[in-house]
C-alpha positions, 0 to 999 in steps of 0.5 A: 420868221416862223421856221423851226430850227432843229436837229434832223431826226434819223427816220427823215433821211428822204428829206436830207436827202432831197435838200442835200440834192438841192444844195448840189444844184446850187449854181455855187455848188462847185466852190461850196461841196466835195462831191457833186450831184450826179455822185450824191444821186447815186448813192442807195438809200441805205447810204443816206439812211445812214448819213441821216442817223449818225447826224440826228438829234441825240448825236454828240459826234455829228449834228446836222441842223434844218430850219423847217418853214412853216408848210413842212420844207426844209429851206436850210442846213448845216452840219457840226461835225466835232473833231476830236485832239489827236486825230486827223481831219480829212485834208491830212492835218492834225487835229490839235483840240476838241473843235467843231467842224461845220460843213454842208452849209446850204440856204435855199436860194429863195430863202437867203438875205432873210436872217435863216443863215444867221440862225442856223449858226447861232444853232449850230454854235449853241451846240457846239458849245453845249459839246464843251467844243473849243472852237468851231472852224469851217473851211472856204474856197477862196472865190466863195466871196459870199460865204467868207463874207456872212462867216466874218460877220458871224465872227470868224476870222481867217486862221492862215490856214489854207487847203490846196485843191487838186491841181488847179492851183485853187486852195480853201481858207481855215476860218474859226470861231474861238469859245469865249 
């Protein structure tokens, strides 16, 4: 595998953009993200100028991470969010500990099965760790059985905690990842 993994750079926001875009296409995409595309497509430039330079390299509160194939295509991302004690997350609940939040995970789907999600998390620990964070957790809808399934071979496991959606009765699942 010859892809580059790395931290975005803040002047690259066209391309986070654009993967960001192709993640919202997943037919997936649904269970996996917040928002949708006809609500990311709409957004200005300066919004995703923004969103790319509070997550780029040198960053210690928000790290989004890209594996870059060898033509120059980011085939993949996910980002690090830290969560600081004393805080609130964005479903309401009470930050207890410096923790790392990883969102946004996406591989493209001609790139899947190849080890890339594998070694954008062993990235994305790796910084977290760098950060003196606790533990990294990540939140999953129950019927994503495809992403439950890689975060337990990563070696998380389901913390108890779950997050209702909407009205529909549909929940996500806390699953975390302690330092050793």
């Amino acid at each position: 595998m010859s892809y580059v993994i790395r931290s975005v750079r803040a002047d690259e926001w066209p391309a986070a953009k654009e993967l960001r875009l192709a993640a919202l296409r997943d037919p997936v995409a649904h269970l996996a993200f917040l928002e949708t595309y006809e609500e990311a497509v709409a957004k200005p430039d300066s919004f995703w100028q923004e969103r790319t330079a509070r997550a780029c390299e040198g960053s210690d509160a928000v790290q989004q991470i890209i594996a870059e194939a060898p033509d120059g295509q980011w085939v993949g991302t996910l980002t690090v969010l830290v969560e600081e004690p004393g805080t609130t997350d964005w479903a309401g609940f009470e930050v207890e500990r410096k923790q790392g939040h990883v969102v946004a995970v996406f591989v493209r789907p001609e790139e899947r099965g190849s080890g890339l999600t594998e070694v954008l998390f062993d990235a994305a620990l790796e910084w977290s760790w760098a950060q003196g964070l606790e533990r990294v957790r990540l939140i999953v809808h129950e019927e994503n059985g495809r992403a439950q399934r890689f975060y337990r071979r990563a070696g998380f496991v389901p913390s108890g905690v779950t997050v209702p959606l909407g009205d529909a009765g549909e929940r996500e699942l806390e699953f975390v990842l302690e330092r050793e």
